[in-house]
C-alpha positions in Angstrom: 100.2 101.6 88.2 98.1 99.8 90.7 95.7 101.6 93.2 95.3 100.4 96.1 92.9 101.8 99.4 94.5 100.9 103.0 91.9 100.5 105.7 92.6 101.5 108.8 91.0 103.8 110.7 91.7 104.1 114.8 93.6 104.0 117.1 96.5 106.2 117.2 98.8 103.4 117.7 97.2 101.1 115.3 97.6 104.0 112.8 101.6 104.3 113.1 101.7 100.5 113.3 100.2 100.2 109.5 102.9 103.1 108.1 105.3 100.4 107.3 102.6 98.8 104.7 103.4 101.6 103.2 106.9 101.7 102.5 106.9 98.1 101.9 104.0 98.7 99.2 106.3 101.4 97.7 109.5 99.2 97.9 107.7 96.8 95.5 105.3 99.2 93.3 107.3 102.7 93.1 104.1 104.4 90.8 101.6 102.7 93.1 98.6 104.8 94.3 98.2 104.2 97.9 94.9 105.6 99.6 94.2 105.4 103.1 90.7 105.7 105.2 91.5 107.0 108.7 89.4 108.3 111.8 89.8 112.4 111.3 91.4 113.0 114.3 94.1 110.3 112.8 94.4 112.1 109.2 97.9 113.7 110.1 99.8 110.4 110.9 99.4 109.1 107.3 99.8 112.6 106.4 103.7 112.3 107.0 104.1 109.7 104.7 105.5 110.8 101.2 104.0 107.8 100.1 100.5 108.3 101.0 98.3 110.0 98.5 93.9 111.0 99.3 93.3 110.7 102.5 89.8 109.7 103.2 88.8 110.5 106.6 85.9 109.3 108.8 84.4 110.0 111.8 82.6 106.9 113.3 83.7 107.5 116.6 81.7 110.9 116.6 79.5 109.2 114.2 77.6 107.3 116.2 77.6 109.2 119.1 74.4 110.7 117.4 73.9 108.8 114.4 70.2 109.7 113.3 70.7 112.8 113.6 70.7 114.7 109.7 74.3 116.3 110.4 75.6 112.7 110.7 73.4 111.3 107.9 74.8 113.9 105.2 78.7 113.6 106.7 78.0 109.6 106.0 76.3 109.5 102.9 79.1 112.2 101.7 81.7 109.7 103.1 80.3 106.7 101.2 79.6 108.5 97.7 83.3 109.4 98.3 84.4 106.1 98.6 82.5 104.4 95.8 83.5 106.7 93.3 86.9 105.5 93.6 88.1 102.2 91.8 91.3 100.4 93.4 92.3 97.7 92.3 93.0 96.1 96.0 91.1 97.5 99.2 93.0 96.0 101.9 92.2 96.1 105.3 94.4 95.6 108.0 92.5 96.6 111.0 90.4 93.2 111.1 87.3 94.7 112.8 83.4 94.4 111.6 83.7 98.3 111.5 86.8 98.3 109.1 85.5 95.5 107.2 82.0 97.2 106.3 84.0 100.1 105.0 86.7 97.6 103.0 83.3 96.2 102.0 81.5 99.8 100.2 84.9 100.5 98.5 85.1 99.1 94.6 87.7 97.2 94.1 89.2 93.4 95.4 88.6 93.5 98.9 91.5 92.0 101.3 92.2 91.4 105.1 92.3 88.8 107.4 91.0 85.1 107.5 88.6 83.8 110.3 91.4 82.7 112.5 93.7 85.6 112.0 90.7 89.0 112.5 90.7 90.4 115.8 86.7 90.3 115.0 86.9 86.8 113.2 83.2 88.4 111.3 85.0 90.8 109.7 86.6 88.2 107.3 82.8 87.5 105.9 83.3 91.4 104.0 85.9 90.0 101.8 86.9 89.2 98.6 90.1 87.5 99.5 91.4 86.7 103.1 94.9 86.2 103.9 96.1 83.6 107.2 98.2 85.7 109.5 99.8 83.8 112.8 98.3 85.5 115.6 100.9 86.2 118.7 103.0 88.5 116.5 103.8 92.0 116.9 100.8 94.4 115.3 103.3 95.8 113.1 104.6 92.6 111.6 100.9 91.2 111.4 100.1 94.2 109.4 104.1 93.6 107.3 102.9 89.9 106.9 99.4 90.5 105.5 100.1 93.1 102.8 102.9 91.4 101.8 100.8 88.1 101.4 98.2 89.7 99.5 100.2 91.2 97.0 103.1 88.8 96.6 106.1 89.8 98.3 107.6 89.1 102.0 108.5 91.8 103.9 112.1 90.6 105.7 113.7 94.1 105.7 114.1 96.6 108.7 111.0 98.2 109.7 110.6 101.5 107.6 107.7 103.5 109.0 108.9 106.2 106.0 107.5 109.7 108.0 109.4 112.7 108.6 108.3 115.2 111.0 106.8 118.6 109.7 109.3 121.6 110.2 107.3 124.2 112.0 108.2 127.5 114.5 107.7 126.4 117.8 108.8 129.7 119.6 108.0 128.5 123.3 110.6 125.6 122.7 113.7 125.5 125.2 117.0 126.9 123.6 118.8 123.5 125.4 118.4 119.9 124.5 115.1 118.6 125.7 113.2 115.6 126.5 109.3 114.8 126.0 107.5 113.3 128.9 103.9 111.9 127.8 102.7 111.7 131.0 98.8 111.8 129.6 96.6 109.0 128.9 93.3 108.9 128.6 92.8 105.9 130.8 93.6 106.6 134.5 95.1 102.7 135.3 97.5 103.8 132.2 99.3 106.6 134.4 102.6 106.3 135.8 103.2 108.1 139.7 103.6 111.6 139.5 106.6 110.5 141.6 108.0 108.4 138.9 108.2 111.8 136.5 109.4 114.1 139.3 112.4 111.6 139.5 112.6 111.2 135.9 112.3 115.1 135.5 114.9 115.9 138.2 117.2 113.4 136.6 117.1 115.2 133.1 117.7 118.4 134.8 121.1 116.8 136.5 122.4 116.2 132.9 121.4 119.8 131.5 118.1 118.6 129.6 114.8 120.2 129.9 111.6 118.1 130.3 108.6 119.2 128.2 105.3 117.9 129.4 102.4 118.2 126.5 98.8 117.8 127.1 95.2 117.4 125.5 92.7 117.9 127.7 92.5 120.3 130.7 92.7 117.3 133.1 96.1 116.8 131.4 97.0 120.3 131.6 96.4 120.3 135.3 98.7 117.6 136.2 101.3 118.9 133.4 101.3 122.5 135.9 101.6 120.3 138.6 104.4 118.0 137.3 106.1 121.3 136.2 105.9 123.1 139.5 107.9 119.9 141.0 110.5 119.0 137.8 113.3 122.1 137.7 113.0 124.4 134.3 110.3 122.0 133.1 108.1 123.5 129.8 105.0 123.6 129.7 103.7 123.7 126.1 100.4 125.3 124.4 97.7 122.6 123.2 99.1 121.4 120.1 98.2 119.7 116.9 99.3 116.7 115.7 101.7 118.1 113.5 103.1 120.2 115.8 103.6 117.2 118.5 105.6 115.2 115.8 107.7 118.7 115.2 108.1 118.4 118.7 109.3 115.1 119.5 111.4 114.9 115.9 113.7 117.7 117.6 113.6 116.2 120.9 116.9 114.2 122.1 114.4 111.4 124.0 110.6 110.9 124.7 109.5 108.8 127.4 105.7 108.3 128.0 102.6 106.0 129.1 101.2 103.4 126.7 99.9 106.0 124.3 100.2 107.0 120.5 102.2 109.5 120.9 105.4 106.9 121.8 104.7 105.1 119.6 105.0 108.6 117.2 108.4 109.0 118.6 109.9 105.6 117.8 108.2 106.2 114.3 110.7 109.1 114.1 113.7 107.3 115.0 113.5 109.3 118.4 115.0 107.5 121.3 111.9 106.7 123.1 111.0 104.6 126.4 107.1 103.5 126.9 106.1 102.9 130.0 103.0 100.1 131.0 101.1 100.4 133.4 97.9 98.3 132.6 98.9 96.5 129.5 101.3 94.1 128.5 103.9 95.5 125.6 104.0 91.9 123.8 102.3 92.6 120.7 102.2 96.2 120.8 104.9 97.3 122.4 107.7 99.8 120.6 108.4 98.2 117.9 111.1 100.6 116.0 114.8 100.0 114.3 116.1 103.0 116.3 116.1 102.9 120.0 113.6 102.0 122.0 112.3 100.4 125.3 109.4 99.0 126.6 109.0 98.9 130.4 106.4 97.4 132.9 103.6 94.9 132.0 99.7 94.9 133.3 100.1 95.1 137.2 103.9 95.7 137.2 104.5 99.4 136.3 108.4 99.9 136.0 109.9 102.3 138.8 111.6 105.4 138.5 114.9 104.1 138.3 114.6 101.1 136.0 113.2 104.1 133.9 116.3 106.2 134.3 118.7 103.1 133.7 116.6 102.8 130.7 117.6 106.1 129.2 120.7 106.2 130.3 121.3 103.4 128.2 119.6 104.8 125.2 119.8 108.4 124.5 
């Protein structure tokens, strides 16, 4: 039964986009043990996956926000004397940064991940063991397909399987009608779509008997999710919520339609008819990237209007 240890920690997106290694992995090796180091705030996306087993959670975002301080030196040296008292036989990491790579490089075992010309942080391929030559220009989920797949053996030319169910939880404040999700919230501001845009969008879903829901995470968010609300007919509001209880939440949805942002990216994980809308960034190479349905709208400069949006779902769910 071989062990292996996935790297790959942040962000939200990047997360989701490494859940098909998974499923590939298990396609191949049905006893394997797969173990995955994550940012903490991240733990519950590999969570979903049947086929993940530890989760080893870090913090270096908050890490080194304060790192001399003695809270952060005991979390840290906990962290590591976690790690190295684990044997896998493959640590693979498919994040291709210096950060991921000096964590591939304190786990035991034979360390994997991207060549020089292939790392997003070409350095990071000095930390290991083996290195694999991925084309760049491909989609993030395919890069990550590509370089497990080299590295153990195999070639991934199946439909993508990003192998997560949602959680089933009591949501009492959900509407009793069909709903939509609209993840208006980003924490970048160039990322945000017109309030316009949703109050379109909203109004639309309200002509066809669906409810918009409009989730939050900070207070900024919750502002302008009251304000959307106030403007979109029947629109729900919903408590802060965990992520568990946003994937319970978008699984039961009939559509989700948001900024670039992890949480779309959730949604096409979960076979949810989903629409991501860019603002700032370019959807090339990590745009939806699902075998249900799913559109990605707008590039850096060019945000999609309200009714390309519309025609979108109309089209789609």
């Amino acid at each position: 039964m071989p062990k292996i240890l996935l790297v790959k920690t942040s962000s939200m997106g990047d997360v989701i986009h490494n859940l098909p290694v998974v499923s590939d992995i298990r396609t191949r090796f049905p006893d394997a043990q797969i173990d995955w180091v994550v940012e903490e705030s991240f733990a519950g996306i590999p969570a979903l996956h049947l086929g993940v087993g530890a989760i080893l959670p870090v913090a270096v975002r908050r890490w080194r926000k304060n790192p001399l301080s003695a809270s952060v030196r005991g979390e840290t040296g906990a962290f590591v004397r976690l790690l190295r008292g684990k044997v896998y036989d493959v640590v693979l990491d498919t994040q291709g940064l210096i950060k991921s790579a000096l964590i591939t490089r304190l786990a035991q075992g034979t360390r994997c991940g991207f060549d020089w010309s292939s790392a997003r942080e070409p350095l990071a391929a000095l930390f290991y063991d083996e290195t694999v030559q991925v084309e760049k220009g491909r989609h993030a989920v395919e890069r990550n397909r590509m370089l497990a797949g080299r590295a153990f053996g195999y070639t991934a030319d199946e439909p993508v399987n990003y192998g997560i169910a949602a959680p089933i939880l009591a949501l009492p404040w959900l509407p009793a009608r069909p709903f939509a999700v609209l993840l208006h919230a980003t924490s970048r501001d160039d990322k945000l779509w017109a309030e316009a845009g949703w109050v379109a969008l909203g109004a639309h879903l309200a002509g066809r008997g669906i409810t918009s829901v409009l989730p939050w995470g900070s207070e900024t968010e919750h502002r302008r999710s009251l304000q959307l609300a106030e403007r979109i007919p029947g629109a729900v509001v919903p408590p802060a919520l965990s992520l568990a209880e946003a994937a319970a939440l978008l699984s039961r949805s009939v559509a989700a339609i948001g900024v670039d942002t992890g949480l779309i990216h959730l949604a096409a994980a979960l076979n949810v008819p989903a629409i991501a809308i860019y603002c700032a960034s370019d959807p090339g190479l990590t745009g939806l990237h699902a075998s249900g349905k799913a559109a990605s709208l707008g590039r850096a400069g060019a945000a999609p209007d309200a009714a390309a949006v519309i025609d979108a779902l109309d089209r789609i769910a």
